[in-house]
C-alpha positions in Angstrom: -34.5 -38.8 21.0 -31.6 -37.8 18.9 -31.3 -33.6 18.1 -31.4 -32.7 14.6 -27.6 -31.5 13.3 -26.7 -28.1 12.9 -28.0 -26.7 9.9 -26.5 -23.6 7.8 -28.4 -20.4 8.0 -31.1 -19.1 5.1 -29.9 -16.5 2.8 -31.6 -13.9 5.0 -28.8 -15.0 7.6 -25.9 -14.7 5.4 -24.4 -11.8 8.0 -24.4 -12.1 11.9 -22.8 -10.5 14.3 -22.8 -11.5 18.0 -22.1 -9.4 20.9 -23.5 -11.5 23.8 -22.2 -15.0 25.5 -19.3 -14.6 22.7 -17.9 -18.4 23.6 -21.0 -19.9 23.1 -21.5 -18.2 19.7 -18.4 -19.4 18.7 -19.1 -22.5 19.7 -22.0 -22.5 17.8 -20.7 -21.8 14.8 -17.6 -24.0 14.5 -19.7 -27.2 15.5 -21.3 -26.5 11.8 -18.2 -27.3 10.3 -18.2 -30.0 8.2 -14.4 -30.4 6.5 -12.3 -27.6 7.6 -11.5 -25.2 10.0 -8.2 -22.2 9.1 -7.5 -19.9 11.3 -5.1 -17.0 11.8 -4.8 -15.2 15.2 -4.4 -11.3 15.8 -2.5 -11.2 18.8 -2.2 -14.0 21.5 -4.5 -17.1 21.4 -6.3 -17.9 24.5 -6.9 -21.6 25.6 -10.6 -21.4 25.1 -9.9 -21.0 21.4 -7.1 -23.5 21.2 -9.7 -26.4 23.1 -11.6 -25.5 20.1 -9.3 -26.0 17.4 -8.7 -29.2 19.4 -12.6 -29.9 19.5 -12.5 -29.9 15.7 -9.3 -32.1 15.1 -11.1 -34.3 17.3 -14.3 -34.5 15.3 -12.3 -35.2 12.4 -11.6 -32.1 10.7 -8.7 -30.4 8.9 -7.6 -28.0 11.3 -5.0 -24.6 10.3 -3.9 -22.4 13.0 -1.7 -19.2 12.1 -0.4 -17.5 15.8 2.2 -14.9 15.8 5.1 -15.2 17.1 4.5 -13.0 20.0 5.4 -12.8 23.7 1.9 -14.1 24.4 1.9 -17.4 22.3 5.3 -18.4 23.2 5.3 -17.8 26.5 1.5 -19.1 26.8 0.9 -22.5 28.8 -0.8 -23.7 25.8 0.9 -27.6 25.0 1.2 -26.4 21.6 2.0 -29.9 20.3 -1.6 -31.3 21.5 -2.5 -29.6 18.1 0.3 -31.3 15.6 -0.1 -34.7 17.2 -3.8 -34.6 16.4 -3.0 -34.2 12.8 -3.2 -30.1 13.0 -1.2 -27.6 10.7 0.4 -25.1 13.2 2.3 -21.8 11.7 4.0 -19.4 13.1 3.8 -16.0 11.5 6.5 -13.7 11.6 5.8 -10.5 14.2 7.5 -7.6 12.2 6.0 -8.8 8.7 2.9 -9.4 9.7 -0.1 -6.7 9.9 -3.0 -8.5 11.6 -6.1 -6.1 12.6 -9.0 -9.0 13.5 -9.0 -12.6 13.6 -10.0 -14.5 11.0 -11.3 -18.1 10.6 -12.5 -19.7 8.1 -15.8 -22.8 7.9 -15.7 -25.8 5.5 -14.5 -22.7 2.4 -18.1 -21.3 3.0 -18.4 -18.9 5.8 -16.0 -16.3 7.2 -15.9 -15.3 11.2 -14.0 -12.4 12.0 -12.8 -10.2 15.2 -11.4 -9.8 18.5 -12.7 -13.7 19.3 -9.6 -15.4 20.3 -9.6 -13.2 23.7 -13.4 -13.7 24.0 -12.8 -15.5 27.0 -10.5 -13.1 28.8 -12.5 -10.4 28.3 -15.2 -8.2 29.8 -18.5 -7.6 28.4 -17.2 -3.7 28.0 -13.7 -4.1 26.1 -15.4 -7.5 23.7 -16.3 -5.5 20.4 -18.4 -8.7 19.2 -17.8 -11.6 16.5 -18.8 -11.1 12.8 -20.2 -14.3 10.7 -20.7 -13.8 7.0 -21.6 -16.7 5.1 -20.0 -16.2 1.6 -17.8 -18.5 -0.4 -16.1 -15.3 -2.5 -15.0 -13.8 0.6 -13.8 -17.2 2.5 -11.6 -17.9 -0.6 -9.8 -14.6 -0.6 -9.4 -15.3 2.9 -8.0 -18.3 2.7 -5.7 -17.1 -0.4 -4.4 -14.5 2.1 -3.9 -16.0 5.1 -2.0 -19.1 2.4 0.3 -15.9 1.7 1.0 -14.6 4.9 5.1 -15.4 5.7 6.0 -17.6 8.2 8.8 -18.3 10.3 11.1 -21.0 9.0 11.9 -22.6 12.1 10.1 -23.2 15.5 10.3 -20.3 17.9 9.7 -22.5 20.6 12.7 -24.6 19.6 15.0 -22.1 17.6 17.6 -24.1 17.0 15.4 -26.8 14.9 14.7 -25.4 11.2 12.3 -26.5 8.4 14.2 -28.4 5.7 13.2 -27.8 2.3 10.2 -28.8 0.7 8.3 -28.8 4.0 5.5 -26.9 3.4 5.6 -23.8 5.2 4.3 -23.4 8.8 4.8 -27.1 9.6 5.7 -27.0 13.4 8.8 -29.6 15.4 8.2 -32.6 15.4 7.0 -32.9 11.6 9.3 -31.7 9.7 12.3 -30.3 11.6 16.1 -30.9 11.6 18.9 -29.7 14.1 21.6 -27.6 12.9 22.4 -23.7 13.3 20.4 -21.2 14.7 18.3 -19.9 11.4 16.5 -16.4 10.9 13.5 -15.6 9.8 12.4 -15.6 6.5 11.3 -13.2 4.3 11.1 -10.3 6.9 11.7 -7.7 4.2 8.1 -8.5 3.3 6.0 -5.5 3.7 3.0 -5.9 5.7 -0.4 -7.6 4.8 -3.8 -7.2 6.4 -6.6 -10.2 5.2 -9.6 -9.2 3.5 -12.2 -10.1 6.6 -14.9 -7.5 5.2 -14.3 -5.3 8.2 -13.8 -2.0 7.7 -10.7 -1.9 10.7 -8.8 -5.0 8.5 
């Protein structure tokens, strides 16, 4: 007998917040995806997340994933490229332009998760503050026309010495769009910080 598919909540569930079993909430809640999954990372990204962006890809979705470029991504034992070669957009946000309070991810343009949950796994029931869902198209598009603005690094931290040529679109990581040449800086790092509109009163 064959379960019935995820189905979106009633208006009367249009906000939920979840403070217990935090992976399996989120689990929950990106297996309603339909099209698309975008999301951009406060902090480091922790592999339980990044088996879920590949869980999606694998399902067939459009998948976005905006990570800093921090000490904890770029030295993380995460095979990055697992992401790109499953048709995944991977972006790499400049640390010192960039003012990122709470994840964000956004469902099929429709419903908006938000908080500490790409570090779910890694931490205790104590220091997890809990995961927001809020089930709004007006605030997943100004999400998604933030997170489309935040600036990105135009080359691969992980291989510095490999640029983005022009007319790449932005945040395309090496081995789509990326030729040798000198050692590039980062772009547009005069650009004064951002924070995304998540709804939360901390972002």
């Amino acid at each position: 007998m064959h379960e019935p598919p995820p189905t979106r909540p009633t208006p009367e569930q249009a906000s939920q917040a979840f403070f217990a079993d935090p992976q399996q909430a989120l689990g929950s809640q990106l297996a309603l995806a339909r099209h698309s999954i975008q999301a951009c990372i406060a902090g480091p990204c922790s592999r339980a997340w990044f088996e879920l962006m590949l869980t999606g890809l694998r399902r067939g979705l459009r998948v976005s994933l905006s990570v800093q470029a921090v000490a904890g991504n770029l030295n993380a034992s995460l095979s990055w490229e697992r992401l790109t070669a499953l048709g995944g957009r991977l972006a790499w946000l400049a640390p010192d332009s960039v003012a990122l309070h709470t994840s964000v991810c956004v469902l099929d343009s429709q419903a908006v998760i938000s908080g500490n949950f790409a570090q779910a796994s890694s931490l205790s029931g104590l220091d997890f503050g809990g995961v927001l869902v809020q089930h709004s198209p007006e605030l997943a598009a100004r999400c998604e026309t933030a997170m489309a603005g935040l600036p990105t690094l135009d080359h691969d931290p992980l291989n510095p010495d490999r640029r983005r040529p022009a007319g790449a679109k932005p945040g395309c990581s090496a081995g789509q769009h990326s030729t040798p040449g000198r050692r590039p800086t980062r772009r547009a790092n005069k650009i004064p910080p951002r924070v995304l509109p998540c709804g939360r009163s901390n972002c």
